[in-house]
C-alpha positions in Angstrom: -79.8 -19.6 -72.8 -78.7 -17.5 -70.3 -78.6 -13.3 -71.3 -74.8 -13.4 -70.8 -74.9 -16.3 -73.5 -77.1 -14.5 -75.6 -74.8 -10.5 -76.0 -71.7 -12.7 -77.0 -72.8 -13.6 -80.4 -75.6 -13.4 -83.0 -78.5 -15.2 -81.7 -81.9 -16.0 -84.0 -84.9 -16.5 -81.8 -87.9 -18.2 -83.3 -91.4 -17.3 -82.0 -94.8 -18.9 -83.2 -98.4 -19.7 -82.4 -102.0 -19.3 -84.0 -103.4 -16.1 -84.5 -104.5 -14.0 -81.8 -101.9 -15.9 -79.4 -100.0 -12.9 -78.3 -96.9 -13.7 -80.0 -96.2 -10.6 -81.5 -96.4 -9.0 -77.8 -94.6 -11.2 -76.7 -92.1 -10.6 -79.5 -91.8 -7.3 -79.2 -91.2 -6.6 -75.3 -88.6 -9.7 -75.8 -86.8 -7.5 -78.9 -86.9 -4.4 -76.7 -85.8 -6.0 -73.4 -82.5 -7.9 -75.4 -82.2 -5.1 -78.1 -82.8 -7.6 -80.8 -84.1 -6.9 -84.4 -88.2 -7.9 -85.0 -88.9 -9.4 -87.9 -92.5 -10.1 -88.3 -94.1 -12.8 -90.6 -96.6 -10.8 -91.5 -94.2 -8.3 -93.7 -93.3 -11.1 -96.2 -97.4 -11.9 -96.7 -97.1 -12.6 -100.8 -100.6 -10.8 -101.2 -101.4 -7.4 -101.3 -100.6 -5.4 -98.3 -103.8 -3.9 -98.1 -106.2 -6.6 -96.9 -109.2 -6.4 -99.1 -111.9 -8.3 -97.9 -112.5 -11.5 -100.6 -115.8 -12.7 -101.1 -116.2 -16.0 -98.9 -115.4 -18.2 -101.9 -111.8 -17.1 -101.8 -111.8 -17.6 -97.7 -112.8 -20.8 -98.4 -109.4 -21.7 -100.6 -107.7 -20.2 -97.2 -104.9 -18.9 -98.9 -104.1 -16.3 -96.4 -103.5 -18.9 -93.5 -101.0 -21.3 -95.6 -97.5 -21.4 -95.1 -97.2 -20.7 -99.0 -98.9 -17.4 -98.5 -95.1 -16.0 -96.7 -92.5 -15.4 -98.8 -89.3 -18.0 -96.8 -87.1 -16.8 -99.5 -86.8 -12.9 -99.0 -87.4 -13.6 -94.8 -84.3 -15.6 -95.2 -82.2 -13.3 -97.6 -82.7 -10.6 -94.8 -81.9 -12.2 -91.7 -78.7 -13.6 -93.3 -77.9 -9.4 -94.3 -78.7 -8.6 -90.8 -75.7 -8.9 -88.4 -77.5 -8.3 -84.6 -79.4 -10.6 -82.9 -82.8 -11.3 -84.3 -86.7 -12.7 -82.9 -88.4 -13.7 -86.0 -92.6 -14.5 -85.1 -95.1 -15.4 -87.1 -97.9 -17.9 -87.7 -95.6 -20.2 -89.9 -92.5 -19.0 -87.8 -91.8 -22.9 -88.1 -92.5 -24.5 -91.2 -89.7 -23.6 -93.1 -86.9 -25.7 -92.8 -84.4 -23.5 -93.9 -85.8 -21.1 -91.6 -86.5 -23.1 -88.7 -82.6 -24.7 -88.5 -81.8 -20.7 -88.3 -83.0 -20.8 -84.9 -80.4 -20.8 -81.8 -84.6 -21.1 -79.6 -87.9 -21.2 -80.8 -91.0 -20.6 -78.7 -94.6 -21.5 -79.0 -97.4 -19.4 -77.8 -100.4 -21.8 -77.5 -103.9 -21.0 -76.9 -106.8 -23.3 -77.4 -109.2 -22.4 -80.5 -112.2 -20.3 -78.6 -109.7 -17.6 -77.5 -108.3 -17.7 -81.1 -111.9 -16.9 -81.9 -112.7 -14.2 -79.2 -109.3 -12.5 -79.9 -109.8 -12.6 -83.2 -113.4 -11.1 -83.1 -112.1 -8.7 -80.4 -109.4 -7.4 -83.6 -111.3 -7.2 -86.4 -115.4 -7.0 -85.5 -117.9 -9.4 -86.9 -118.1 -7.2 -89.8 -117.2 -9.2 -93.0 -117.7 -12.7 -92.0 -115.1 -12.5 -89.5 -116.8 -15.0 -87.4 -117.4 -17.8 -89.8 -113.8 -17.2 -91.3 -112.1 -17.5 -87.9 -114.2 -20.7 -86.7 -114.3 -22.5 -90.1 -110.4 -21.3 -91.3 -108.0 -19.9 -89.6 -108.6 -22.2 -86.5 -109.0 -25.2 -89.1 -106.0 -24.4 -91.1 -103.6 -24.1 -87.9 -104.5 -27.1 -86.7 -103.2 -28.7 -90.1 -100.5 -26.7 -90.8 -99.1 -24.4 -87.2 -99.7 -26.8 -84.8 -98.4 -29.5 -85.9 -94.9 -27.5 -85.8 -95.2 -27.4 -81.9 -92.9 -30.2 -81.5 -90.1 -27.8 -82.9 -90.1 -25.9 -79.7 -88.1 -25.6 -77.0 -90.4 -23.5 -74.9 -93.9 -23.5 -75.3 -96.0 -20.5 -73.1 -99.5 -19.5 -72.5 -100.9 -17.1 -74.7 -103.4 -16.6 -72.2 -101.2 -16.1 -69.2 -99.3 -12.8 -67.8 -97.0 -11.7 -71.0 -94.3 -10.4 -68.4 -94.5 -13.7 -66.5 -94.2 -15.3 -70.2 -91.1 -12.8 -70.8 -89.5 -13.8 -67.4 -89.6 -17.7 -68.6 -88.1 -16.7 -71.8 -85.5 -15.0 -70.3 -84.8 -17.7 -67.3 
């Protein structure tokens, strides 16, 4: 898709990957650069805004990293209200179907699970189990739910490469 392709109609870009994979970067220096609309994943999280820290018998259910914790329904109702091109990223960016078919591109950012780990760490400390959840859930519960979405993509990158290299692929 060239960026002559791209300004002559509405175009709905798809960008996914585990946590920690740079996607929202990514996302964002690709919205700015194309003067697109971000929608983040992360906005339409079903529980409470304000992450409280559950004790480690709720981490275990994982709610937070299924697909079933992102609300498809309202991310949907909004992208069809919105009349611009639009990137939508996310961890689940792809399991949707309704949501996925959207897509004139989708993109994965791939990283292997110790830089998951490290990024995560990096984010939020080791404060609060951090280290255990990240190493026993959220790389766990990508592997059964994100990255089996992979083969959706048309591009995958590097999250652990150059983001403006990554940007110039997107855009070539």
């Amino acid at each position: 898709m060239s960026l002559k392709t791209y300004k002559k109609k509405r175009v709905i870009i798809g960008i996914a990957g585990p946590s920690g994979s740079g996607k929202t970067l990514i996302s964002k220096k690709l919205a700015k650069k194309l003067k697109a609309k971000l929608i983040s994943l992360d906005n339409y999280w079903k529980y409470n805004k304000v992450l409280k820290i559950p004790p480690i018998k709720e981490w275990k259910k994982g709610l937070w990293e299924k697909p079933s914790a992102t609300n498809f329904d309202k991310v949907l109702k909004n992208i069809n209200r919105l009349k611009k091109n639009i990137i939508v990223e996310g961890l689940h960016t792809f399991n949707d179907k309704k949501l996925r078919e959207m897509f004139d591109f989708k993109i994965y950012v791939d990283i292997p699970d110790s830089l998951i780990i490290k990024r995560r760490l990096k984010k939020f400390g080791k404060k609060d189990n951090q280290e255990w959840y990240s190493k026993n859930i959220v790389t766990q519960f990508y592997k059964k739910y994100g990255k089996p979405k992979k083969i959706y993509a048309n591009l995958i990158l590097k999250g652990n490469k150059n983001v403006n290299n990554n940007l110039k692929k997107i855009l070539n």
